[in-house]
BAVOGU-808965 format. One record per residue: residue number from 1; residue in one letter; x, y, z of N, C-alpha, C in turn. Coordinates in steps of 0.1 Angstrom, whole numbers. Each point is the difference from the previous one (the first is absolute). Layout:
{NUM,A,{X,Y,Z},{X,Y,Z},{X,Y,Z}},
...
END
This chain:
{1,X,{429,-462,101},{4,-5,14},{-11,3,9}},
{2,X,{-6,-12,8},{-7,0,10},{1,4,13}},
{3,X,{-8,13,6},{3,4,12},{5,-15,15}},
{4,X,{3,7,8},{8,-5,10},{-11,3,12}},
{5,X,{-7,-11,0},{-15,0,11},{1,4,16}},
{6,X,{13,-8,6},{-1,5,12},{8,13,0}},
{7,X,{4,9,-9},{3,15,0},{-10,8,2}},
{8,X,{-13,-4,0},{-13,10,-1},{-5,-5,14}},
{9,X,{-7,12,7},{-7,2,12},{-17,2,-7}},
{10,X,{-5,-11,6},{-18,1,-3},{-5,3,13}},
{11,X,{-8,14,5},{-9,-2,13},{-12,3,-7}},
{12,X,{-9,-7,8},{-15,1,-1},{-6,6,16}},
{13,X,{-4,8,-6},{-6,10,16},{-12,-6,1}},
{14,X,{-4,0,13},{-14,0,2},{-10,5,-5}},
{15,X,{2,17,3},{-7,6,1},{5,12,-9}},
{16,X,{-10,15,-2},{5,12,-11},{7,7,12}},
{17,X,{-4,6,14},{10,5,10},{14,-6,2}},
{18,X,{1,-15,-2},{10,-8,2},{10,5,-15}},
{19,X,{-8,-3,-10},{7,4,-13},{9,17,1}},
{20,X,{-13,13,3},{7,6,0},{7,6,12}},
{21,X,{4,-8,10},{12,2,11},{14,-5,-9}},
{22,X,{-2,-12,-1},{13,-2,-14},{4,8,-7}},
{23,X,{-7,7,-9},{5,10,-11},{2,10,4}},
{24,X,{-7,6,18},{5,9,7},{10,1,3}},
{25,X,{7,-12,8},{14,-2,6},{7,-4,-8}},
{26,X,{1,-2,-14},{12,-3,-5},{-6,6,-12}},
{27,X,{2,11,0},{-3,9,-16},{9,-8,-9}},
{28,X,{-7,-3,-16},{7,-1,-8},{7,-16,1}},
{29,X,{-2,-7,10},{4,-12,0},{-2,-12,-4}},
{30,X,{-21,2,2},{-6,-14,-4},{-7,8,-13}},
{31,X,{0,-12,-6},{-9,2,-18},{-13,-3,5}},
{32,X,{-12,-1,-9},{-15,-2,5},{2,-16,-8}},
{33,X,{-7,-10,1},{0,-9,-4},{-14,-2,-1}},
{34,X,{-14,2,-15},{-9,-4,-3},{-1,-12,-7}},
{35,X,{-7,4,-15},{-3,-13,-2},{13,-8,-5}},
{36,X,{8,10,-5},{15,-7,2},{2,-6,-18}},
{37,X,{-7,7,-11},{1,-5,-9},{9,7,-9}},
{38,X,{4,15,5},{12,4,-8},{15,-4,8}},
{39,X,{-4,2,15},{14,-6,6},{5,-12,-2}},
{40,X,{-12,-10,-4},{10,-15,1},{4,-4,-12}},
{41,X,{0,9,-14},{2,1,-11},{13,0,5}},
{42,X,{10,15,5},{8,2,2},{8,-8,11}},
{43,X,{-4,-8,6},{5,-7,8},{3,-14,-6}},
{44,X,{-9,1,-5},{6,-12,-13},{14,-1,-10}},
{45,X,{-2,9,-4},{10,6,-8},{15,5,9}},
{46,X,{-6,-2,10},{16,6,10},{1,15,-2}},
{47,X,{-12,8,4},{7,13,-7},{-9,8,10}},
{48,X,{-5,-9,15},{-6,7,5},{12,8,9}},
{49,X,{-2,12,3},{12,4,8},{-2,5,16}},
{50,X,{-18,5,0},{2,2,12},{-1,-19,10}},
{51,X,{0,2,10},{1,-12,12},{-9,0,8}},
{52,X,{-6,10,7},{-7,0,12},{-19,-2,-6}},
{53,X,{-7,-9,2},{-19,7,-3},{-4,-3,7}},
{54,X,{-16,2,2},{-12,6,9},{-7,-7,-9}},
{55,X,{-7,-10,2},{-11,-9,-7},{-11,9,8}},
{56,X,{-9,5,-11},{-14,6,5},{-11,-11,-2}},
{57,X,{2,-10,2},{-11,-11,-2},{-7,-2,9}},
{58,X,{3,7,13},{-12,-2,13},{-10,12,-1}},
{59,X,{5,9,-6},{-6,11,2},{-12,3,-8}},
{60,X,{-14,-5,6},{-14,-2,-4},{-5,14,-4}},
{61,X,{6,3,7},{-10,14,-1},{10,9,-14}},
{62,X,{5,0,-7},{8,2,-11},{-4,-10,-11}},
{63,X,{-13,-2,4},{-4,-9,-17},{-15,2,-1}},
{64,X,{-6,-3,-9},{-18,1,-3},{1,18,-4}},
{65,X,{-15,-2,-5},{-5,8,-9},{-9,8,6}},
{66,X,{0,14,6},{-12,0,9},{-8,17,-9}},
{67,X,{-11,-4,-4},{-11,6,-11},{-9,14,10}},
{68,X,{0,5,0},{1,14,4},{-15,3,-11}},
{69,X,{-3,15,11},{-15,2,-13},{11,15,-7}},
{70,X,{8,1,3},{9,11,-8},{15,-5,-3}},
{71,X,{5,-11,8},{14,0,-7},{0,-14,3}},
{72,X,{8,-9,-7},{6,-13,0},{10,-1,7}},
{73,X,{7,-10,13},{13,2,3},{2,-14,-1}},
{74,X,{13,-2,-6},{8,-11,-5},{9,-8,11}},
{75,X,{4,-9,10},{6,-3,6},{16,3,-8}},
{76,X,{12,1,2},{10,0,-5},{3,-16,-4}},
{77,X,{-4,-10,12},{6,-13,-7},{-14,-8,-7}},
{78,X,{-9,9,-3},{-10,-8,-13},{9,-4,-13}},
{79,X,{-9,-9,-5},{10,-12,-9},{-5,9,-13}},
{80,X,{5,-2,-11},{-7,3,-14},{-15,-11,-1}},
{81,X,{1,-11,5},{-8,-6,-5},{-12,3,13}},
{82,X,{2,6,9},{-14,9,11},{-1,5,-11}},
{83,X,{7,10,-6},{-8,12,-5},{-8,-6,-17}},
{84,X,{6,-10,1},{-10,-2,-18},{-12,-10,6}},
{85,X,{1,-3,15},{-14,-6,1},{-10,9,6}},
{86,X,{3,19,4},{-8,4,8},{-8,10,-14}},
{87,X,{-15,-3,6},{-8,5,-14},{-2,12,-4}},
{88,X,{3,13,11},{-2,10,3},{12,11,-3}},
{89,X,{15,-10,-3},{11,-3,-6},{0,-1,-16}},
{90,X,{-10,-2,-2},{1,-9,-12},{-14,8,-13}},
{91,X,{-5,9,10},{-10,5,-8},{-1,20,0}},
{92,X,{11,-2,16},{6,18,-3},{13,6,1}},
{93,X,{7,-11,3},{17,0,-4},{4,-13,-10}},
{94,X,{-5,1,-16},{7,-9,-6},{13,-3,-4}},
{95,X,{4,15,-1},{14,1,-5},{9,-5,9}},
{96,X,{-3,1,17},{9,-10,11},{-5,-16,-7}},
{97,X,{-10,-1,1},{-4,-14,-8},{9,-6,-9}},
{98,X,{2,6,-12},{9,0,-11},{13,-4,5}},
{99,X,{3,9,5},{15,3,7},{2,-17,9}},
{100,X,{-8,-4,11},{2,-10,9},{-6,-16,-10}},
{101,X,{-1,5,-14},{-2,-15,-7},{10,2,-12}},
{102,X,{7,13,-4},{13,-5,-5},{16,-3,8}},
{103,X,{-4,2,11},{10,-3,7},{9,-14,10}},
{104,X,{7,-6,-11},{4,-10,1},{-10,-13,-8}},
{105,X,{6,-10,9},{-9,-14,-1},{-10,-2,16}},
{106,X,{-10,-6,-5},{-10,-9,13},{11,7,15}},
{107,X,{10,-12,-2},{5,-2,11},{5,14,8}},
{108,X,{8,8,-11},{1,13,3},{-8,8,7}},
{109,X,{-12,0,-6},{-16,9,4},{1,-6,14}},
{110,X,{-4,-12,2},{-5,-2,12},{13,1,11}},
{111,X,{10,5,0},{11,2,10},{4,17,0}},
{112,X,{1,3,-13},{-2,20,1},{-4,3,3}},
{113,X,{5,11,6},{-7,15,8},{-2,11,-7}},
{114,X,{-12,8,4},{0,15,-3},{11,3,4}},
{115,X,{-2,3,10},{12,7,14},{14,0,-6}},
{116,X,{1,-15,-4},{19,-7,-4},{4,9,-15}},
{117,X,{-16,-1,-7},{7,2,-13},{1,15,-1}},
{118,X,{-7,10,4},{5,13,4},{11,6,6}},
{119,X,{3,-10,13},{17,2,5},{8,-5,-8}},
{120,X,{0,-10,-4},{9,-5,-12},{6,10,-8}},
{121,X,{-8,8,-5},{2,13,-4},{5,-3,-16}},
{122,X,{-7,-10,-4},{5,0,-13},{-5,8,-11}},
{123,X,{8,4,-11},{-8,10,-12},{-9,-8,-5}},
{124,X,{5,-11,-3},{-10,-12,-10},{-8,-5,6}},
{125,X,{-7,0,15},{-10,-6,6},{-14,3,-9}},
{126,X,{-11,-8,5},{-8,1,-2},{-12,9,2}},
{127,X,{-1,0,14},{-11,5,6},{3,14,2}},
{128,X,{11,7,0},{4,13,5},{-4,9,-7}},
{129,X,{-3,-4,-20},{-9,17,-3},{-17,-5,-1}},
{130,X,{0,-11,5},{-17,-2,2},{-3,10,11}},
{131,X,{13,0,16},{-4,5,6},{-2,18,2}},
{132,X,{8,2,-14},{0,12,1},{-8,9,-7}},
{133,X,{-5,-12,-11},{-13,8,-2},{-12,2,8}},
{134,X,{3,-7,7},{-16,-6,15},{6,13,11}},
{135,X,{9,12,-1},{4,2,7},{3,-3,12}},
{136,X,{8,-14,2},{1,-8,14},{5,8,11}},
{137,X,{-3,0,15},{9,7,7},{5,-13,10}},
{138,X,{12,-1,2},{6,-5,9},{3,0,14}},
{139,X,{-4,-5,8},{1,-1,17},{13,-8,4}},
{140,X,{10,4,8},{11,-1,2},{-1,2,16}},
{141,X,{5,-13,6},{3,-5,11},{12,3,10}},
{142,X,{1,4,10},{10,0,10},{-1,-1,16}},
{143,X,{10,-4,6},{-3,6,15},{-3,13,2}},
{144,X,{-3,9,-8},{-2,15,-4},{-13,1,0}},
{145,X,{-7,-9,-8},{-14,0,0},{-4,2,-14}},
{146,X,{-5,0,-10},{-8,-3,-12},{2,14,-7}},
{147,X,{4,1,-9},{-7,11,-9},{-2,-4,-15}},
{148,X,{-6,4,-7},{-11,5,-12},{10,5,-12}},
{149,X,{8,-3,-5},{2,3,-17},{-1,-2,-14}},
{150,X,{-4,12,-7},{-1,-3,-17},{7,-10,-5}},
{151,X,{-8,-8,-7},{14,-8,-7},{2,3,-12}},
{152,X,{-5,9,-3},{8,7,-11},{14,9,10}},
{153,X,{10,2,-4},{13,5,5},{4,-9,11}},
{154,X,{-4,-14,-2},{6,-6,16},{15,-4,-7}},
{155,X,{-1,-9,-12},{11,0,-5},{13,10,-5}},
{156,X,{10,2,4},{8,15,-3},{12,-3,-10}},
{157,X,{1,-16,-2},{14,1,-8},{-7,-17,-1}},
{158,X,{15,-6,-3},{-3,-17,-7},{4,-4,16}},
{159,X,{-9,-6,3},{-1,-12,14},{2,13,12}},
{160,X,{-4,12,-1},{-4,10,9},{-15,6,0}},
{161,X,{1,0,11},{-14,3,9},{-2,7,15}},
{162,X,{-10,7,-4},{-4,3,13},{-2,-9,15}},
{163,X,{8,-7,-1},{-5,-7,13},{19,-7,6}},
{164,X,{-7,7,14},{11,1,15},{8,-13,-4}},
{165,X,{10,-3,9},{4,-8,5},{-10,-10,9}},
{166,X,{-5,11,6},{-8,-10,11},{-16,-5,-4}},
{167,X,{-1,7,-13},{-16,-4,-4},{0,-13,-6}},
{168,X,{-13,-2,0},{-8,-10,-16},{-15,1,1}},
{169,X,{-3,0,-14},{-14,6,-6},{-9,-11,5}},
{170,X,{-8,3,9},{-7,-7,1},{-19,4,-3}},
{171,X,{-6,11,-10},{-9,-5,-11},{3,9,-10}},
{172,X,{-9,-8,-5},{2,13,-16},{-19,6,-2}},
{173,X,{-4,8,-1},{-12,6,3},{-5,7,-15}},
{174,X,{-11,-7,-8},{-6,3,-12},{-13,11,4}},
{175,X,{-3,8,-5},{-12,8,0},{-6,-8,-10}},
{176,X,{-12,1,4},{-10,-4,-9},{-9,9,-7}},
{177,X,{8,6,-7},{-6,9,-8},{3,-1,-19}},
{178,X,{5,-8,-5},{4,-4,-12},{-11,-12,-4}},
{179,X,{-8,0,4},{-10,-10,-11},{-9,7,-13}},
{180,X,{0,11,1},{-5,5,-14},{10,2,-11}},
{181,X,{15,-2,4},{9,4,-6},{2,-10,-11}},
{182,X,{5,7,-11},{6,-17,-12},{10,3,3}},
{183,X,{4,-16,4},{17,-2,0},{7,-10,-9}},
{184,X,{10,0,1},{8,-11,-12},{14,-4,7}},
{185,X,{5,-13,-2},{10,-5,6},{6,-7,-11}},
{186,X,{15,0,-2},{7,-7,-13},{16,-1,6}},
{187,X,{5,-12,-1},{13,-8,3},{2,-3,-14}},
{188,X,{11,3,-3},{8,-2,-12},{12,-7,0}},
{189,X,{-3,-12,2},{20,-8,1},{-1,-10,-11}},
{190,X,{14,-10,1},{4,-9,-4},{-14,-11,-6}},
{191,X,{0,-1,13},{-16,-13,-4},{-12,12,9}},
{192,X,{-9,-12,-5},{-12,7,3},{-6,-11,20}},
{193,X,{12,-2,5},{1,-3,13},{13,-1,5}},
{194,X,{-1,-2,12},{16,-4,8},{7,11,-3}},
{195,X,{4,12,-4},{7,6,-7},{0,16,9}},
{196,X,{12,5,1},{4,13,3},{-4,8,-10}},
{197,X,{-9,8,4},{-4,16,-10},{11,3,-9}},
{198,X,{-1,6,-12},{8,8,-5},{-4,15,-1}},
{199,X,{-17,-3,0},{-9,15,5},{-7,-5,7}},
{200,X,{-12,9,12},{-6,-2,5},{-3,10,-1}},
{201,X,{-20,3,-7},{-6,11,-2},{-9,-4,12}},
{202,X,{-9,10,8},{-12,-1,5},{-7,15,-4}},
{203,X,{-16,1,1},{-1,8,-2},{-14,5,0}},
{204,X,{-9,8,5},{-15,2,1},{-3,17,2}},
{205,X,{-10,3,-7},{-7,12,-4},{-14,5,6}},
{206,X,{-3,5,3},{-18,5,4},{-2,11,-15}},
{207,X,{-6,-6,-7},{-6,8,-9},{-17,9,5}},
{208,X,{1,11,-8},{-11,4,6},{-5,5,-14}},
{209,X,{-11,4,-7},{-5,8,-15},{13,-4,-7}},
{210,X,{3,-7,-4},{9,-2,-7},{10,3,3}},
{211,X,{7,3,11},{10,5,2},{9,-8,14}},
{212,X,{15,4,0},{6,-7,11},{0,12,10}},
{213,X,{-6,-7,11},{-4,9,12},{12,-2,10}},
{214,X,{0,-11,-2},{17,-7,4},{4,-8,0}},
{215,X,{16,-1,3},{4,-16,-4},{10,-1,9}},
{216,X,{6,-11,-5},{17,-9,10},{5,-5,-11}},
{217,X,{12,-5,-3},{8,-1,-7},{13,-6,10}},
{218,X,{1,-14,0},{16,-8,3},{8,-4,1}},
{219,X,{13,1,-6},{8,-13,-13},{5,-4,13}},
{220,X,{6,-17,-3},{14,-3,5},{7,-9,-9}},
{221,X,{14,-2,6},{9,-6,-9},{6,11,-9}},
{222,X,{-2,14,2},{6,9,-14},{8,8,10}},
{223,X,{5,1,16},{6,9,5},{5,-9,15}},
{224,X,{8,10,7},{6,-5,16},{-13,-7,8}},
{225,X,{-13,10,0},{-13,-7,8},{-16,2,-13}},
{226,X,{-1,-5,4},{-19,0,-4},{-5,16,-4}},
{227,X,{0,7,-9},{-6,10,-3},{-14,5,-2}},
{228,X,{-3,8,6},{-13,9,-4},{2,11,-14}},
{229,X,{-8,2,-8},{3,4,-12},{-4,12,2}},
{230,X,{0,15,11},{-11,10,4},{5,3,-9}},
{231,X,{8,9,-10},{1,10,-9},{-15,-5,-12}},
{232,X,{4,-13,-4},{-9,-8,-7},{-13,2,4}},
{233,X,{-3,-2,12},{-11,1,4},{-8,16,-1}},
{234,X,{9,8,8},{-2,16,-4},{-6,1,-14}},
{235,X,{10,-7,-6},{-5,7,-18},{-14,-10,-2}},
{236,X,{-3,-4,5},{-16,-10,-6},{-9,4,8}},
{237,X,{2,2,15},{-16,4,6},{-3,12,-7}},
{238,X,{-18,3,-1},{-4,7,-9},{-2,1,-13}},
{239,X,{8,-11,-6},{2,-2,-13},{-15,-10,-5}},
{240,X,{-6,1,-11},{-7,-9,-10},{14,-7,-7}},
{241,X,{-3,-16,0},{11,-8,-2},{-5,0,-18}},
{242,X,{10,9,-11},{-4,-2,-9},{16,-6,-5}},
{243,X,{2,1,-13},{15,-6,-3},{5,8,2}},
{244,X,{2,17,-4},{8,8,5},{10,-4,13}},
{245,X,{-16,3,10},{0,2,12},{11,-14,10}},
{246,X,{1,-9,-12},{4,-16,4},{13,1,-5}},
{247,X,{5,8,-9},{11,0,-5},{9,7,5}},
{248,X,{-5,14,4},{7,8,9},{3,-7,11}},
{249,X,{-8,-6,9},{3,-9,8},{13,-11,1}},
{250,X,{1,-6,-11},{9,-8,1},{12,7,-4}},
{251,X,{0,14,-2},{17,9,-3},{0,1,14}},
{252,X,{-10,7,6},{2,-1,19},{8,-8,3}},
{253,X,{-6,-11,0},{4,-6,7},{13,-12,-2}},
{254,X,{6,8,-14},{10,-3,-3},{13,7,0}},
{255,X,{-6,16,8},{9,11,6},{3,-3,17}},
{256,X,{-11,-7,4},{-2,-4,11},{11,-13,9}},
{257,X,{0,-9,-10},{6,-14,4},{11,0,-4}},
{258,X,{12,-5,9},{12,-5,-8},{3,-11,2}},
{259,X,{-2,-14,-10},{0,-13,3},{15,-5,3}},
{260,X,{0,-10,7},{12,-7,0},{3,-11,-9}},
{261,X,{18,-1,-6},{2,-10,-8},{2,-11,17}},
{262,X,{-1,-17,-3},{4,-8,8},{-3,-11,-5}},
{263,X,{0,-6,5},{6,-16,-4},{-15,-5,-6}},
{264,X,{-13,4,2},{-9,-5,-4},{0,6,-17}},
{265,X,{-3,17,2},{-3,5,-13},{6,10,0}},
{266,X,{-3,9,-9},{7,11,-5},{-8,17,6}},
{267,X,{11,8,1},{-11,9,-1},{-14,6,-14}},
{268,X,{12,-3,-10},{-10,6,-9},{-11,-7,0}},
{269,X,{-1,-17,0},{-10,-6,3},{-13,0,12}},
{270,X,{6,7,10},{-8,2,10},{-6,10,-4}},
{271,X,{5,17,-5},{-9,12,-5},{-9,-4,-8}},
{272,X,{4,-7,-11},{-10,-4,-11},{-15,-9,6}},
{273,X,{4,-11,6},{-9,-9,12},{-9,9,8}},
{274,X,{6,11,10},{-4,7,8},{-12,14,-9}},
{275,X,{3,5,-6},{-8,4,-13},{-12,-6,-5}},
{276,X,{5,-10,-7},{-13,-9,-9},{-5,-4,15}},
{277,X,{-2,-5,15},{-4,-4,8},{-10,13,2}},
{278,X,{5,10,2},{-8,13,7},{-12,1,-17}},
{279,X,{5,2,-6},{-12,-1,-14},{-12,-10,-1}},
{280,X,{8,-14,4},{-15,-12,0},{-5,7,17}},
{281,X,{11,9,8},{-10,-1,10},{-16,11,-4}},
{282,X,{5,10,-5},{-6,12,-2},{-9,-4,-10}},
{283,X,{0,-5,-13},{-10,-4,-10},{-11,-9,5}},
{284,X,{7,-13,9},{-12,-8,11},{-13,8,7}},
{285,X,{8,12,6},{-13,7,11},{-6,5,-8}},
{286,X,{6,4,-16},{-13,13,-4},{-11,-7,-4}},
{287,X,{2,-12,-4},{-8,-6,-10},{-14,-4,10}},
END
């Protein structure tokens, strides 16, 4: 059943003051409305429920790429397809790369958001354990005034997050300090496009004499939000990646994870996936 068109309220604000006076005076009222590729899914389908949005389409200053000699900052409404044409993008955050060219089709890329697919707050997104390996921090918007958080713990439960009633993320801020790192990025679904995760590994190391000096570790699709694997990780910095050392690893981080059964896959299938993923990740960098 197809939604019921004049039931929904569309405003498009001018301006980001204009936007957040709206979400000031009516907490909790209006939805954000970006590139609009997960909402009009659901609106299609008649299953959208909220009514009221906020089209962020005027808001210029909420998009582009701006390159830093220490950190990258992401507009929130940059497209997937900004980020797979910027080179600087592409040569010291590949695993965001990865992430913004398995996600969706053409048409998708070029209408997605960073910003959208983070609040989305989905487990199975894409970009959200690229960002967590990049240690992303998030900038969050209000008539309050801006502040600064980890995104690692922004997410607290399934489609919860750290963010107000009255906010929205407006950048997401990369350090540029991961170009010597090896990293690895792997989407495991149905097809090898178009397709919802059943795992989503990301994942990158700084080896030093042979050894892991440190790492990151991400799954999604195996829990409520996007995980960081620190126990996993704990047990490997310092370590020489020998089999042992790779095998223990994947008990970790199989004390670590508790996958979900759901309509895509299974749990057992996800541990096993999640596993053999972290092993091609670890046997890759030693070599």
């Amino acid at each position: 059943m197809r939604a019921y068109i004049p039931s929904y309220e569309l405003r498009v604000p001018a301006s980001l003051p204009e936007t957040l006076a709206l979400l000031s005076g009516e907490p909790g009222k209006w939805q954000l409305f970006a590139g609009g590729t997960d909402l009009m899914v659901l609106l299609e389908a008649g299953k959208l429920s909220h009514k009221r949005f906020l089209s962020l389409s005027k808001l210029g200053e909420l998009r582009g790429i701006d390159v830093g000699p220490d950190a990258v900052l992401l507009g929130a409404l940059t497209t997937y397809s900004h980020i797979l044409r910027n080179s600087v993008l592409q040569e010291e955050f590949p695993l965001l790369c990865s992430a913004a060219r398995e996600t969706g089709s053409i048409a998708t890329q070029n209408r997605g958001t960073l910003g959208g697919n983070i609040v989305n707050a989905s487990p199975a997104a894409d970009s959200p354990p690229a960002l967590l390996v990049y240690d992303a921090e998030i900038e969050l918007i209000s008539v309050r005034g801006a502040r600064w958080v980890p995104y690692h713990g922004f997410h607290t439960g399934y489609k919860k997050m750290l963010l107000a009633s009255d906010e929205l993320v407006g950048h997401i801020r990369l350090q540029r300090r991961f170009k010597p790192w090896r990293q690895y990025y792997r989407k495991v679904g149905t097809r090898k496009a178009q397709a919802i995760s059943k795992v989503c590994f990301a994942g990158s190391a700084l080896l030093e004499d042979g050894r892991i000096r440190d790492i990151r570790i991400a799954l999604g699709s195996i829990a409520p939000i996007v995980l960081r694997a620190v126990k996993t990780e704990d047990a490997l910095r310092g370590a020489a990646l020998t089999p042992e050392v790779i095998a223990r690893a994947r008990e970790t981080l199989a004390s670590e994870i508790a996958p979900i059964d759901d309509i895509r896959s299974t749990a057992r299938y996800r541990m096993r996936v999640a596993q053999n993923l972290l092993e091609e990740f670890l046997s890759q960098i030693s070599r």
